[in-house]
Each structure stands twice: as structure tokens, then as C-alpha cells.
N, C-alpha and C positions, 0 to 999 in steps of 0.2 A: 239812577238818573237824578239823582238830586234829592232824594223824597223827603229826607229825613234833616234837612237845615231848617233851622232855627225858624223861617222864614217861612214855611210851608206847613211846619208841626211842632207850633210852641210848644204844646202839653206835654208831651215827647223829649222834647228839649230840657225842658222845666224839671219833670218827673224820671225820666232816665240816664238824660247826657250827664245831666247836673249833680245828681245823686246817684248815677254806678256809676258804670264800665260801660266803655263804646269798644266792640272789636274790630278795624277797618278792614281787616284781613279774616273775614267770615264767608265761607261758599256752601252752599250746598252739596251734595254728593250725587244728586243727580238734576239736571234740568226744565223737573217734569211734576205737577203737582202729585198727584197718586203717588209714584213711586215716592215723590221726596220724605211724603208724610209718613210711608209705609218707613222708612229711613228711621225718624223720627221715632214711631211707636216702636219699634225694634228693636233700634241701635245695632243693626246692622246694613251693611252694602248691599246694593242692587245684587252682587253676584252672590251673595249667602242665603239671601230673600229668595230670591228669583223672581218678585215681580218688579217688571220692568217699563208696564205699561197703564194709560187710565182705563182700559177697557180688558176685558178678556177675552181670551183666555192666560194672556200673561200680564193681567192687572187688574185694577178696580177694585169695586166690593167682593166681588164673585170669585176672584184670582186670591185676595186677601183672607177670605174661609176656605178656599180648595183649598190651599196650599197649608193650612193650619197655622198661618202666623197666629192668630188669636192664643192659641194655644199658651204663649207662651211671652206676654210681651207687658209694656212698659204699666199700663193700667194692674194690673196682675200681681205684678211685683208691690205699686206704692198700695194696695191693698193690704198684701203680707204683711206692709210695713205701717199697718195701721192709718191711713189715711182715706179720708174721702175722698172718690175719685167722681171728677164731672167732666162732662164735653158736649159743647155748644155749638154747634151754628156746622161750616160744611164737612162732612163727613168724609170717606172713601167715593170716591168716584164712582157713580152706577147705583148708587145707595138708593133702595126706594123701598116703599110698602110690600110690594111683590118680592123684593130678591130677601129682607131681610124676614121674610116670612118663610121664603124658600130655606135658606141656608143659615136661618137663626140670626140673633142678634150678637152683637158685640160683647162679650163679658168683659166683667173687670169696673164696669161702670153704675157708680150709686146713682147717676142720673146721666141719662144720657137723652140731648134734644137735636138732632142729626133733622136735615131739613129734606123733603122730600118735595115731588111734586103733587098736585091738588089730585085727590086721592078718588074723586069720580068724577064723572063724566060733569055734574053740575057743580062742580069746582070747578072743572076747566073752565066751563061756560063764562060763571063771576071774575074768575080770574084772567079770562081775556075780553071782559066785558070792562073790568076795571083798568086794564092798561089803555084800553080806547080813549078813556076820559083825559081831557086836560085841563089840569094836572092829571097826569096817572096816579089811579090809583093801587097801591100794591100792598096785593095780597101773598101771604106765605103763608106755607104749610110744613109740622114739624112731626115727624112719626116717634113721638115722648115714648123711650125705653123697649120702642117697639111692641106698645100695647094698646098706643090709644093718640089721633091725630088731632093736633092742636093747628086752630088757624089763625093767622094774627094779622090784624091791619098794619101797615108801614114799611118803614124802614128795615129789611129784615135784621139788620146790626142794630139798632136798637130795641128789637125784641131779645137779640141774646144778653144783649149787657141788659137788663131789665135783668133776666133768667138767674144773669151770673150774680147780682148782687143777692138775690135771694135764697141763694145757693150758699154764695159767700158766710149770709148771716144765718142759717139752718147748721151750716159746719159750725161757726163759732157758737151756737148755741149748745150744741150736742158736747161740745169740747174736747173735738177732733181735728187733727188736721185734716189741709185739705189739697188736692191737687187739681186745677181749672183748666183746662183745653179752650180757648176761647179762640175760634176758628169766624173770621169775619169774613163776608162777602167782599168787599171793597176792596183794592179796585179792581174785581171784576166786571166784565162786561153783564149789564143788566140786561132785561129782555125790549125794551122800548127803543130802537133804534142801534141797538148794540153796543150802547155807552154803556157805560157804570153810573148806579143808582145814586142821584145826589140830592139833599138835603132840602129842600127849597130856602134854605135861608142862607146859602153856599151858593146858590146859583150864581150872584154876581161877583165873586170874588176872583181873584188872579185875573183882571179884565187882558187881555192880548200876549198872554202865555204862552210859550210856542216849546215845542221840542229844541231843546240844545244838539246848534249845527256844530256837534262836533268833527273831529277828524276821520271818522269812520262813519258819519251821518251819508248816507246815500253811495257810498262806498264800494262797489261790490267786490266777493269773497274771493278769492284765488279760485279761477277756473276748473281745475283740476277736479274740486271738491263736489261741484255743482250743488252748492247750497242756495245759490244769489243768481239772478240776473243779472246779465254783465252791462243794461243801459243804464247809469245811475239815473236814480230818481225815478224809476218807470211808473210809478204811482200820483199821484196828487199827495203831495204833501201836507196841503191846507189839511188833509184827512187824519194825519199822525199830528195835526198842533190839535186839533179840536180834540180829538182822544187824550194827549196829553194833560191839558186841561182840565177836560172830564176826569181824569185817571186822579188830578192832584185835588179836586172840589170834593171826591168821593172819600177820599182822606181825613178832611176834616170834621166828620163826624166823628172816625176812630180817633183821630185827634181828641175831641172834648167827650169822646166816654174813657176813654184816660183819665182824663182831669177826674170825672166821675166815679170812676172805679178806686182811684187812689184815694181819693175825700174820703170813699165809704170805708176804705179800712183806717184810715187814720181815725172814722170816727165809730170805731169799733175796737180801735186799741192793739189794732197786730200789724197796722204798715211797718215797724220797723221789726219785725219777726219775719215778715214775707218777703218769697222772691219775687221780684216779676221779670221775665224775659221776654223779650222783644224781637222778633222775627219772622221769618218769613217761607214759605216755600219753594218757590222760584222767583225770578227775576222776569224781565220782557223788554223786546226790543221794541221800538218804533221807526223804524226806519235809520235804523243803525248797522251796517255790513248789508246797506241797499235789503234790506228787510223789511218790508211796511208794518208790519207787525207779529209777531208768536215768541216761544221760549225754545226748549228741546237742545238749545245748540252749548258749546262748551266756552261762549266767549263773554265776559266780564256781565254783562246788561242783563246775561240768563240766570247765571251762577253767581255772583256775586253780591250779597245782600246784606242787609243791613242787621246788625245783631247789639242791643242793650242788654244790661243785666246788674239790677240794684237789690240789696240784701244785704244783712246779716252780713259781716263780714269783707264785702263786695268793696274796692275799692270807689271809693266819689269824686266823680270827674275827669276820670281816666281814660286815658286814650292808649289801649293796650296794641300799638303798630308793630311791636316786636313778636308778636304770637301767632300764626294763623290757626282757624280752628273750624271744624266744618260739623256739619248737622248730627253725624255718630258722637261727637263731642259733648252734641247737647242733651242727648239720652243718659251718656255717662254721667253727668254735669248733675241732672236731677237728680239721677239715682245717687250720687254722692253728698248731696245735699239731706235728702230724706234720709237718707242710712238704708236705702232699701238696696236690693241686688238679685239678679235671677236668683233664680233657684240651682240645686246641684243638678250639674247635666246636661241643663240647656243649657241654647246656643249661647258663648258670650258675648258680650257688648265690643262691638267692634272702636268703638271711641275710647277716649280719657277725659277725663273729668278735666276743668279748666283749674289751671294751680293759679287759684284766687290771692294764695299768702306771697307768690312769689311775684307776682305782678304787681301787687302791692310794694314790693321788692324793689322793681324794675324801674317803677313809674312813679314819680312823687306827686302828691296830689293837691291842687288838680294839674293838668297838664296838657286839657282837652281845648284842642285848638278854637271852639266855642265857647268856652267857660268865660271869658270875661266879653261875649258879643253883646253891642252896644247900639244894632242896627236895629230896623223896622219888623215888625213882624206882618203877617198878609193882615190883622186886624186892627193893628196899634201900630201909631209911628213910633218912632226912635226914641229910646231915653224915660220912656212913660211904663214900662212893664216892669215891679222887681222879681225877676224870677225867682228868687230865694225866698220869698215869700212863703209860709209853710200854708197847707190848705184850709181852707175855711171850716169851724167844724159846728157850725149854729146847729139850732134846733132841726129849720125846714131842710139843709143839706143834710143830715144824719135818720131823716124821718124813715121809717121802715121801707122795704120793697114791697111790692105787688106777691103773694105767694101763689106757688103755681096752682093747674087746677086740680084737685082732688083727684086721683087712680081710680078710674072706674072699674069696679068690681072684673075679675078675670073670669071667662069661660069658662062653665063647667070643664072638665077632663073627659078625652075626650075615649069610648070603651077602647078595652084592650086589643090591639092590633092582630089579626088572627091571621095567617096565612104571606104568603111571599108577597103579594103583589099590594097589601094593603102598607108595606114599609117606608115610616117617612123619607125627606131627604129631610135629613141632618148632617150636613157636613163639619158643623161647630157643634157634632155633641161631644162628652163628656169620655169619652171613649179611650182615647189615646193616652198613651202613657208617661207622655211629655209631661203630663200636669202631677204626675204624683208627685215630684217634688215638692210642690207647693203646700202639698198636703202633709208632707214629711221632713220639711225643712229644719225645723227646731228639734230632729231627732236624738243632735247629739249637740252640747254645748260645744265644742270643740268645730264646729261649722260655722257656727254664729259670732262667738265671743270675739270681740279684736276685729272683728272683719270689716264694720261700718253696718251691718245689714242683722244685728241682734235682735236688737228691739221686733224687728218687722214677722218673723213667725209665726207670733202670740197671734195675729187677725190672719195667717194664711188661709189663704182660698174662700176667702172669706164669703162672698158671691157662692161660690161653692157649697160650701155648707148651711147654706141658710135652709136646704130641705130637710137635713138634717137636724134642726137645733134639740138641745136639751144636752145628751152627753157630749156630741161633739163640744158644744159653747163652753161646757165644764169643764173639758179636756183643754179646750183653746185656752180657757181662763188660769189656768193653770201652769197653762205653759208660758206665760206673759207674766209671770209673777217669776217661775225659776229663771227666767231668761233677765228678766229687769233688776233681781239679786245680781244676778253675774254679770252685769251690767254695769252694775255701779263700780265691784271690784276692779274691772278693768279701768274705768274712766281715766282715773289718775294716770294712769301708766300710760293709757294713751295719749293724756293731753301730753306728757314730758316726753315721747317718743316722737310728738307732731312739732314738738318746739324745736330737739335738736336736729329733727331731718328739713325744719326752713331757716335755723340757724345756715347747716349744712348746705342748704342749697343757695343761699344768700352767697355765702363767701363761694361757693364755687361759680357763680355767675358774675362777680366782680374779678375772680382770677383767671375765666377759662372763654369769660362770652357764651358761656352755653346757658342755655333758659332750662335748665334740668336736665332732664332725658328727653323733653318736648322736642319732635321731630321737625316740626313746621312742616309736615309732609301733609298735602291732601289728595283724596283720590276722586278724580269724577266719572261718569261714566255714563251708556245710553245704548241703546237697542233702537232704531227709530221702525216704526212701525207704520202703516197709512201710507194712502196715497203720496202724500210730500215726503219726500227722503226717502221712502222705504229701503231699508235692509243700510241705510249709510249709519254706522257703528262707529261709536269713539272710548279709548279708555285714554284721558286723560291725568297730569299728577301737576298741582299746582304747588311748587315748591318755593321758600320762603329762605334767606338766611343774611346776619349780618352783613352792612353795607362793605365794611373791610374784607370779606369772603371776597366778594366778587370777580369774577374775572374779565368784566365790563367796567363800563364808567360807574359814577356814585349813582345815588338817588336822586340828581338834580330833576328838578319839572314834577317828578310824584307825589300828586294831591295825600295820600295818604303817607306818605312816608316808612321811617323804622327800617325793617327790614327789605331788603331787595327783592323780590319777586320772579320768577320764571315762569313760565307755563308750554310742559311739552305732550305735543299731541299724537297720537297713535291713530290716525283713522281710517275706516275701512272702506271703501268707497264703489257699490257694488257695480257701477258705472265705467268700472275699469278693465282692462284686460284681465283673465285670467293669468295668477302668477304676478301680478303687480297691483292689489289689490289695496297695498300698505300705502298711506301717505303719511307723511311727518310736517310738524309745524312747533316753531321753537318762535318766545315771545319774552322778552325785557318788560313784564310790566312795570316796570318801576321809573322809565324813560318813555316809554308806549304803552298806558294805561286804554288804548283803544284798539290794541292788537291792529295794526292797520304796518308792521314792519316783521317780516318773518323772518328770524335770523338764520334760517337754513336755507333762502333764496340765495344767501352768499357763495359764491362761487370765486376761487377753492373756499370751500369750510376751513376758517380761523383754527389754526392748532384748541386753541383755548375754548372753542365752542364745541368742538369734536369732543374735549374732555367733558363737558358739561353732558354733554348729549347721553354718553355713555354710560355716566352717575344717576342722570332723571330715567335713562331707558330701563336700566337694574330695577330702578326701586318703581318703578312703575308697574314692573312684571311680577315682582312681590306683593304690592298695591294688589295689582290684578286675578291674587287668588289668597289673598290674608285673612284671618281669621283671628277676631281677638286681639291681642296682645301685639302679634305681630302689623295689625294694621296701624296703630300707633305707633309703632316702633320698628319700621322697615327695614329700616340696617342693620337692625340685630338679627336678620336673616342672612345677611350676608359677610358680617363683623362679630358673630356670634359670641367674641369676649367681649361686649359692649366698648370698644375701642371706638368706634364711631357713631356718633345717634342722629349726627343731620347731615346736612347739604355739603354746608362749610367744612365738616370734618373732612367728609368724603372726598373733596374735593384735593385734599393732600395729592401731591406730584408720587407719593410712593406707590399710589394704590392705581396708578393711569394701567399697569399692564393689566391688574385683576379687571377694571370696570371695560377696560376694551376689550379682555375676551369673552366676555356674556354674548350672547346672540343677542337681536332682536327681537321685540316683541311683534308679530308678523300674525297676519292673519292666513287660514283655510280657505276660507270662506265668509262673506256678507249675509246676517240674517237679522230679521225684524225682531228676535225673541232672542235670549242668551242661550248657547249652550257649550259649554267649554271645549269640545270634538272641535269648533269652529275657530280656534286659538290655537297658536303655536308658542307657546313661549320657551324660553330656557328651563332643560328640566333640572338644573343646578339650585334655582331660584324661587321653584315651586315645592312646598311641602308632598312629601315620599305618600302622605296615609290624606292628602287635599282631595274631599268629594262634593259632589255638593248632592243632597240627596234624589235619586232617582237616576244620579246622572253616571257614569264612568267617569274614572278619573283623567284630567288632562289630560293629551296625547304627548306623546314624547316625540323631538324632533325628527320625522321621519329620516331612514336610513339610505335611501332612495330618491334621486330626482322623479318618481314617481312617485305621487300621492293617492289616497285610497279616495278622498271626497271629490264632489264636486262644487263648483260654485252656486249658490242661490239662486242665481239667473243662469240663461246658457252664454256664456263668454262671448264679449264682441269677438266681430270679427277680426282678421288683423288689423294692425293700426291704429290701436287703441280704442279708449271708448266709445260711447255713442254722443253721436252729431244731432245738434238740434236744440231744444229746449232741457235746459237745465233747469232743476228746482223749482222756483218759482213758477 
């Protein structure tokens, strides 16, 4: 909804638009905070993960250790790879004193400050004695590395950016790298009225702000779906401009600890060594598809988010509208960046790294439709800000941080457990055998050399071993020395193997329009769970490709431009008869950025939309159980000589009989939780040995107009769904 103009978030503008990369074509892969982040740490899909929800039993913290993601995930790795690893401010969903005591702490992290609630009863007390006051005052509570509770007056985002510079300068002291999770509250809704927590010195800004009435503002959803009230506006709107507002004043704090954050390492001497990315984990509506407000859904406001990225490398001022790229992207991204990588065995990274040299390629710089803005900002009128101004680097801005407090000595150990019933839970112990790789990674130089991920061995498991030290540390040191020999041999060869494969891809994207092998494909996906929607399921695929591909009109009217845009939808709608379970929804965002025009209301279906449908429905059922290599690369499932890697290939007139006789992607049944029994797809399109663990593999299209399952609910009656109150 606007968040990220010039106008709203200089520092941002200044610090990111100005100096990297903007991607306009960035989504999430799922709707929903918990899952998106579990995304995030992973770098894998909701249906690889399996959690799907903020609560459990298929989410949260508690869903995040049952399931053993920890095992085996993104902290883990930039460890392996010599890096300090921090993570500040909200955590996993459900995260508290109690669960992470039950089910252990997060490993992987050399400091971890995850914010919890007030940890006794005389907290609560202060801390609803202090929201009474006006001003409120607010109190937070942070359970440090899951040993010992810190409680801090204020703003809780500026208690973490405090945290994170002292963190910051602790890494450059030791002369380590470092990797920062800096997870802000804002704009969440705070506890004093249900706004988001803002500043007092922001209180009067953006005076008479309101939610933009756009095209789909009050709007309701196609009936069928039952996600919307069909009276538009059934709410008080005055409600969704005051929240908006609120939403944009709670911003500018993250705004100017930006400005702060980046001072400090300019004046520490590694801003231009570091990355920093810019994003988010879901989106939110206000009263957008007659929605007064939430996320969960698959329509632009939820999923589609804002993503910077300046570094090393990175091009400046770029506006990368030819790429789309979603949140497995950005697991990849890092790990490509550090030179880290799983370990052998685990699961792989379901994304790709973002091709930084080719974009550079693609886009000359700058090119960024703000790069020469000229206009007012919310603090400064017009003409008076230079943004290019590089940051201030005096004495009192470079002054040391605040260091955190001293580790209170840990608990004696507690005697040896004697009999069945005195067994802790440990669900995050050390047990499982996912982790030996970590341990055994640098076993053979021939795993490591060439691969991007050498270097990182020397510290594997590092967290791990620390009960260990002395021979392990010898051992480790040891191996960090034969690994960084063979290291060096390689380098040359590598740098002249990267030159001729962007020479390479240079001239093939001048001769051929293709951006690499880069798919433009994204997958999105959702389980809804709860009272609202329960059991309403969508697997969506948000496809991207050259304006000349198209089989519609251009890009005229789309704000963000480049590439053309699609977005087709699979959803399950448990509200519907049995046997007709499946709804479809097909979207031009490139002409209808507010999905408020469904191209399969057409009636007959256009020759030419019928071919498109058939190309998004293939690779969305690919989408829908890929792993790996193949989730980046979906039409190499089904083009398996790499004769086609996107949209616009696929789209070829020769290939219309192959994509028409794929089935549909169709559903069993509607459930609040995944489980593949509940999918029909095509068994052409799904891999022969695809499980996910615990589960049987995919069902193959029954042989029989009889089916073995039942529906979720017990099936209306005839006549379709049920009558009455929809959604809201």
C-alpha cells in the first residue's frame, strides 16, 4: 500500500532505493507470518516444512521443534560457514519462557534476544499498570538465549536496534563475520487500543492520511469463495484510515534506525562489505476485497511485498521489474552470498540465489523510477534533502553502544536422570541424525572445493561443539587451514569460470529475452485454519514473463511494469458441494494490479486464455510438490531437455496438445492442515520417489468415479453450498 515511497520512508529511499536494488516483483510464499519466517529459515515451501500455521499443532514455536526444522536450517549453516549468527526482536509465533524451556532453545544462534511476555505475575501487574498511563508506558520483556530475562523501558524497536549495534560492533571486534535477523515489531498492532506502537515524536505526522480508495477498496470477493461480505463497506471505514495512519507513523522509527544502523557501520568501516536486505513477511489488507482488515489470502496487499538489497556487488538504483523472486529466493540469496550451504543430505534449498551480475546486465544504472525524486518528504519540503549525501561519521554519531548485560552464571547441572518417568522433553535434542553432516562436512575436499560453501566447514557445528572444546577445536582448526589451502587453488579458476558463464549469459539474454534459466515462476500457498475460512485451501503460481510473450494486451496502466504478470488460482472451498470443491481464478496483473477482473468469468474462455491456463495449471502442480532444483526450475519437469525454462517458452503453439492433456490440479478434500491424501494432481507431473516425511506419497488419480476419502465437513446438501453468512 504505498509503505515504501520516498515520501513515507526517506532513510529507506536514501540507504536502499539509492544504493541497491528494488525488486517490484517480490512475494512471499506464504500469507501468514510464522509460516512465511519458517520459509525464510529453511528455504523451503510450506509443503516440504509442513508447517503451515502460527499455532499448533501445524505451527508456531512448538510445530517449529516438533517437526525438527531447527535441525537443520539457515542459522546452522552460516555457522559452518564461520559467521556470527544474531536474531533480535520477534521470534516464532507462541515463543515464550515456558515453551522454550519445554522444548529447548533455538540453536545456531551466538546471541539470540526473542521477546517474550512478562515473565510473572508482578510483570504483568507493571506492565498493565504502565499501559494505563498517559502516555503509556511500555514495558518489554526479552528471554536472552533462553537463560536469563531482560526487561526494557520503551519502544520495543528501539531496544533491538540498540542490541543490534552492539552486536554489530562485538562481531567486528572479534574479526568475524556476522549474520543480523533484526525482526521489528512495527507495524504491528500494539497492546493500547490495538494500533501499532508510535513514537511520540511521529504522533503528529501524515496529518489526514487515509487508506487509498482504490479499485478493489470495499470491493467484495467473488461469492463463490466466501471470503468477503457481499455489502461493501460493511465496516466503518473512518476505522481502516486511523489504522492506516497509525500503520505509516509506526514506520518511522524503522525508518530512522535505518539511517542509524547504516551510520554505524559506515563508521566502523564495513558498510561497503555488507549486505543489507530489506523485507518483509506478509503483507495486510485494510479494507481492500471488502476486508476491514487481516493477511492469509493470496491477493497482492497479502503477498506482495516490498524487497531492497544493497552490497558488494549489488547493483545502485536499480529497479529489477524483469525478475520476480519470492522468499526461498532469499535463503538461497544469503547462502550464496556467505558461501555457506546445507550440509550433505539435508533437505535442499528450494530457491535460487538472485543473479546480481545479470541484472546488472539487464538494467543500466540507475533506472529506478525514484532515483531522480524531487518531491517533498513527510519531514522536509521539496528541493531541501540531498539524498546522496553519504552519512555523517562525527565523533558523538560513531560513539560506542550500550553492552548488553553480563550472562548470569547457569544452574548447577541438574543429578542424573534415573528411571522412565523422570525423562525430560527434549524435542530440539541433539539426537537425530540430520545433524551429522554438519559435523562431517569437510570430510572430503571434493564436497567443499568449487562449490561456494569451502570455507564454511572449518566452524561446523560450531554451537555444537563448544561442550566439546580442546580436541574437537584442534580438529576444527585444522580443518580450516587444509580447506583455505584448497581454497585459494580454486579461486582463480573460479573467478574465470564466473566471468565466462555472465559473459555467457549476457549475450544469451540480448539474443534469446530469456533472463537465464530464471523461471519467473512463484509458488504460493495456505492451509487456513480457525474459525475464519477454516479448511478454505489455495495453491497458487504467480507467473511473470516478457511484455512481447503475451497473449493479452501490453503493460499499459502497471505501476510497476517490465515483465507481464499472471496470477492463477487453485482453491479449495470447503463450503462447496462435494465433488466440486475446486475453484479457479485467473488475474492480468499487469492491467489489474487490484485483481478486481477474473479472466475466467469469460464466458466461452478466449482460445488464448484456455492455452495460458493449461501452462500456469502444469507448472503449478509441479509448484505443488517440488523440491529443490525443481522448484526453481519447473519446466524442467516437464521439458526435461531444458528446451523451455519459462512462461513465454512454454507458451509455444507447438506444445498447446502436451499442456492440454495434463489433468487438473483438483482437490479430495478441504483441510485446515496439509496433507497430500487431500490433492489430486496429475501423476505425470509429480516426482515417482515425492514424500514428504511421515506422510504416503501423493495419491494417484483414482481409477473409479468412486473415491476412498471423505470431505472435511459432511457435504451440503444438494444445491450447492451453504446459505447464509459467508466469511466475514
Amino acid at each position: 500500500m504505498n509503505s515504501t515511497h520516498p515520501y513515507y520512508m526517506p532513510m529507506l529511499h536514501k540507504h536502499l532505493r539509492l544504493q541497491g536494488t528494488e525488486l517490484p516483483h517480490f512475494v512471499t510464499s506464504v500469507g501468514n507470518c510464522c509460516p512465511s519466517r519458517t520459509v525464510l529459515l529453511t528455504g523451503r515451501h510450506c509443503h516440504n516444512s509442513n508447517l503451515t500455521a502460527n499455532d499448533p499443532p501445524h505451527g508456531g514455536y512448538a510445530g517449529f521443534k516438533t517437526k525438527k526444522l531447527d535441525k537443520s536450517y539457515l542459522p546452522l549453516w552460516l555457522q559452518a560457514a564461520g559467521y556470527n549468527t544474531y536474531w533480535v526482536g520477534k521470534a516464532l509465533n507462541g515463543f515464550s519462557t515456558f515453551m522454550a524451556d519445554k522444548y529447548g532453545c533455538l540453536p545456531g544462534w551466538d546471541h539470540l534476544m526473542p521477546s517474550v511476555g512478562p515473565p510473572t505475575l508482578a510483570d504483568v501487574d507493571e506492565f498493565q499498570a504502565g499501559l494505563a498511563q498517559r502516555p503509556p508506558v511500555y514495558l518489554k520483556y526479552y528471554y536472552t538465549n533462553c537463560q536469563y530475562h531482560e526487561r526494557k523501558v520503551g519502544l520495543p524497536d528501539d531496544n533491538l536496534f540498540e542490541r543490534a549495534h552492539s552486536l554489530i560492533e562485538d562481531s567486528v571486534d572479534s574479526g568475524n563475520p556476522f549474520f543480523l535477523k533484526l525482526s521489528v515489531s512495527a507495524p504491528h498492532d500494539g497492546p493500547v487500543d490495538g494500533l501499532p506502537r508510535i513514537a511520540d515524536r511521529f504522533l503528529s505526522a501524515f496529518p489526514g492520511l487515509k487508506v487509498p480508495r482504490g479499485p478493489n477498496y470495499g470491493k467484495p470477493i467473488d461469492d463463490r469463495f466466501g471470503m468477503s461480505k457481499q455489502r461493501p463497506l460493511w465496516w466503518d471505514p473512518a476505522d481502516s484510515d486511523i489504522r492506516y495512519r497509525a500503520r505509516a507513523q509506526s514506520m518511522l522509527a524503522i525508518d530512522e534506525h535505518l539511517d542509524k544502523l547504516v551510520t554505524k557501520l559506515e563508521c566502523l568501516g564495513i558498510l561497503n562489505n555488507t549486505y543489507i536486505i530489506y523485507t518483509s513477511d506478509n503483507g495486510f489488507k485494510l479494507g481492500q476485497h471488502n476486508i476491514p482488515q487481516e493477511k492469509w489470502t493470496y491477493f497482492e496487499e497479502d503477498v506482495a511485498l516490498p524487497f531492497f538489497i544493497r552490497g558488494p556487488g549489488v547493483p545502485r538504483g536499480a529497479y529489477a521489474n524483469t525478475l520476480q523472486a519470492a522468499m526461498v529466493d532469499v535463503t538461497a540469496t544469503i547462502l550464496n552470498l556467505a558461501g555457506a550451504a546445507p550440509p550433505a543430505g539435508a533437505h535442499p534449498v528450494d530457491g535460487a540465489p538472485l543473479p546480481l551480475d545479470l541484472l546488472r546486465n539487464l538494467h543500466p544504472q540507475p533506472n529506478s523510477p525514484f532515483y531522480n525524486y524531487s518531491g517533498a518528504y513527510w519531514d522536509a519540503p521539496a528541493g531541501t534533502v540531498n539524498m546522496l549525501k553519504p552519512p555523517a561519521t562525527d565523533a558523538a554519531t560513531c560513539a560506542r553502544s550500550p553492552r548488553p548485560p553480563p550472562m548470569p552464571p547457569l544452574p548447577p547441572s541438574p543429578p542424573p536422570c534415573k528411571g522412565s518417568k523422570c525423562k525430560p522433553v527434549d524435542v530440539g535434542s541433539d539426537d537425530d541424525d540430520s545433524e551429522d553432516g554438519l559435523l562431517t562436512r569437510l570430510a572430503s575436499y571434493d564436497e567443499g572445493a568449487g562449490s561456494g560453501d569451502a570455507g564454511g566447514g572449518a566452524a561446523a557445528g560450531r554451537r555444537m561443539l563448544r561442550d566439546g572444546e580442546g580436541e574437537a577445536e584442534a580438529e576444527a582448526d585444522e580443518l580450516r587451514r587444509q580447506v583455505a589451502e584448497a581454497t585459494m587453488v580454486m579461486e582463480l579458476e573460479e573467478e574465470a569460470a564466473e566471468e565466462r558463464e555472465r559473459r555467457a549469459l549476457q549475450a544469451a539474454g540480448s539474443a534469446s529475452g530469456r533472463i537465464s534459466t530464471w523461471s519467473n515462476m512463484a509458488l504460493i500457498e495456505q492451509w487456513k485454519y480457525g474459525k475464519l475460512w477454516r479448511g478454505k485451501d489455495y495453491r497458487v503460481v504467480r507467473a511473470c514473463m516478457p511484455p512481447n510473450a503475451t497473449i493479452a494486451a501490453s503493460a499499459a496502466g502497471s505501476k510497476r511494469g517490465g515483465n507481464v504478470c499472471y496470477k492463477y488460482v487453485v482453491f479449495c472451498n470447503i463450503e462447496r458441494a462435494y465433488g466440486s470443491l475446486r475453484l479457479n481464478q485467473l488475474f492480468n496483473l499487469s492491467n489489474d494490479e487490484a485483481e478486481v477482473n477474473d479472466l475466467l468469468l469469460k464466458k466461452p474462455l478466449p482460445a488464448g486464455t484456455q492455452r495460458l491456463v493449461d501452462r500456469l495449471d502444469a507448472a503449478l502442480t509441479v509448484l505443488s510438490y517440488c523440491s529443490g532444483s525443481s522448484c526453481a526450475q519447473p519446466f524442467t519437469r516437464i521439458h526435461p531437455d531444458g528446451s523451455v525454462v519459462n512462461l513465454a517458452e512454454a507458451m509455444d503453439p507447438k506444445y498447446d496438445s502436451l499442456y492440454a492433456g495434463f489433468k487438473k490440479l483438483d482437490f479430495y478434500r478441504c483441510a485446515e492442515y496439509y496433507d497430500p491424501a487431500n490433492e489430486i494432481p496429475d501423476s505425470r507431473l509429480v516426482p515417482e520417489d515425492w514424500t514428504l516425511p511421515g506422510r504416503a506419497p501423493p495419491p494417484r488419480p483414482p481409477t473409479s468415479t468412486l473415491d476412498p476419502y471423505t470431505p472435511f465437513e459432511k457435504p451440503p446438501k444438494k444445491g450447492g453450498g451453504k446459505k447464509g453468512k459467508k466469511g466475514m
